[in-house]
C-alpha positions, 0 to 999 in steps of 0.5 A: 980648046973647049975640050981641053978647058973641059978636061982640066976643070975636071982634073981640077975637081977630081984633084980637090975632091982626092984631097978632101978624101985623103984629110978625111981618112987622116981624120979616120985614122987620126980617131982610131988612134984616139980610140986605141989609146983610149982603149989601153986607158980604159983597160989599164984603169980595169986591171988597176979596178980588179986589182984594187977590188980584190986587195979589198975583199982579201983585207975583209976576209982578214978583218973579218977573222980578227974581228972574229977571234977578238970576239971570241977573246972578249966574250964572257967565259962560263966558268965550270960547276968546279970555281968556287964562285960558279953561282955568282957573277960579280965574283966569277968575272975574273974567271970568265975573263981569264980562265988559267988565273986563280980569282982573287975572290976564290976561297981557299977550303 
């Protein structure tokens, strides 16, 4: 009868302890779905990051060119040794600035 009594304790505690074991790996398994998910998140906000980062650096490169002609369009023109008002600035502006337009300034021979 001891034995029994014996044997049934045992059950007992290797029941509880199969137990405590299966919610142990229902947490495991619990975090690894946490970790997975956080995984996608974090890959779906690295691909939206590359994304955005190369929407960017294309919108420079263009920002960059037209910064570029507009500098190119605002610069100052030097006008040629033929203009009329080649020697003075005040009068060649209009020159410099529009190079197919007659000046108002020029002098008719």
């Amino acid at each position: 009868m001891f034995k029994l009594f014996t044997l049934k304790r045992d059950y007992e505690v290797l029941m509880k302890d199969r137990q405590a074991k299966a919610d142990q790996v229902l947490s495991l398994e619990a975090k690894v779905k946490e970790m997975d998910r956080l995984c996608n998140e974090y890959a779906v906000r690295a691909s939206d990051a590359e994304r955005d980062a190369l929407e960017a650096k294309q919108a420079r490169i263009t920002q960059e060119y037209y910064n570029a002609q507009l500098r190119e369009q605002l610069e100052p023109k030097e006008c040629d040794e033929k203009c009329v008002n080649f020697y003075n600035y005040r009068k060649c502006a209009n020159c410099m600035r529009y190079a197919k337009i007659r000046d108002k300034y020029e002098v008719e021979k």
